[in-house]
N, C-alpha and C positions, 0 to 999 in steps of 0.2 A: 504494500500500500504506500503511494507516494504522498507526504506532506506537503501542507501549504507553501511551504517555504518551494521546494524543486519543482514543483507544477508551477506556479510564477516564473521560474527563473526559465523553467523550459517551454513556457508559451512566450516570454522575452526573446529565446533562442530563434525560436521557430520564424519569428516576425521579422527580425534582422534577418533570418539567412535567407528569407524571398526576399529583401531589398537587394541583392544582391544580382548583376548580370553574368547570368552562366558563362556566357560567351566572353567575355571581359576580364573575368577573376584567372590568372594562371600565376603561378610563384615568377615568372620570366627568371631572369640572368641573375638577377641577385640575392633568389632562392636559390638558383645552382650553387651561386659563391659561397656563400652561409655554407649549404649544404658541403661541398667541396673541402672545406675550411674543417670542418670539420672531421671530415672522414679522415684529412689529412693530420690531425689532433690526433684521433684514436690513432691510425698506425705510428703515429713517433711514441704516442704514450705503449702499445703494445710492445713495441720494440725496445725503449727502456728499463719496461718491468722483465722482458726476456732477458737483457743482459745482467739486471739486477740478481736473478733469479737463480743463473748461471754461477753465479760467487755465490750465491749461499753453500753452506756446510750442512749437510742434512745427517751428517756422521756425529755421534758423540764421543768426544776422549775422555779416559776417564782421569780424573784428579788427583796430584799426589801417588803415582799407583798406586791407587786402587780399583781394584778387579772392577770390571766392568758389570758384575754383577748385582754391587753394589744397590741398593734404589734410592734413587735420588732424593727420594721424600725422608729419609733418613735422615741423611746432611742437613737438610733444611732446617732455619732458626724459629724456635717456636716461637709464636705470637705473645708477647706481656700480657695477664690478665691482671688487673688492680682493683 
């Protein structure tokens, strides 16, 4: 069931988008660019996190030698309670 409120807002919708000439509304050239501009954004950022990603260390060493079977939650400093 829709509310007062989205029924307003979507008979406001409705009203604007017949003002509009089909034939006349297209993104032209400088929706391509926007878009373009963009696309070209995501590939540098893809390709940064790719190189980023590449140096990480997914391997863990263990500390001090100690055996690597260790569990890490041991080492760990307990929280103060007061």
């Amino acid at each position: 069931m829709m509310s007062a409120t989205s029924t307003l807002a979507l008979t406001h919708f409705v009203t604007l988008a017949d003002s509009f000439d089909k034939d006349k509304v297209t993104p032209g050239v400088l929706g391509f660019i926007v878009f373009a501009v963009i696309g070209g954004a995501v590939w540098l950022l893809m390709k940064s996190m790719n190189k980023h990603m590449r140096k990480v260390d997914f391997e863990e060493t263990p500390e001090d030698g100690q055996a690597a079977t260790t569990a890490p939650a041991a080492a760990a400093p307990k929280p103060k309670t007061s």
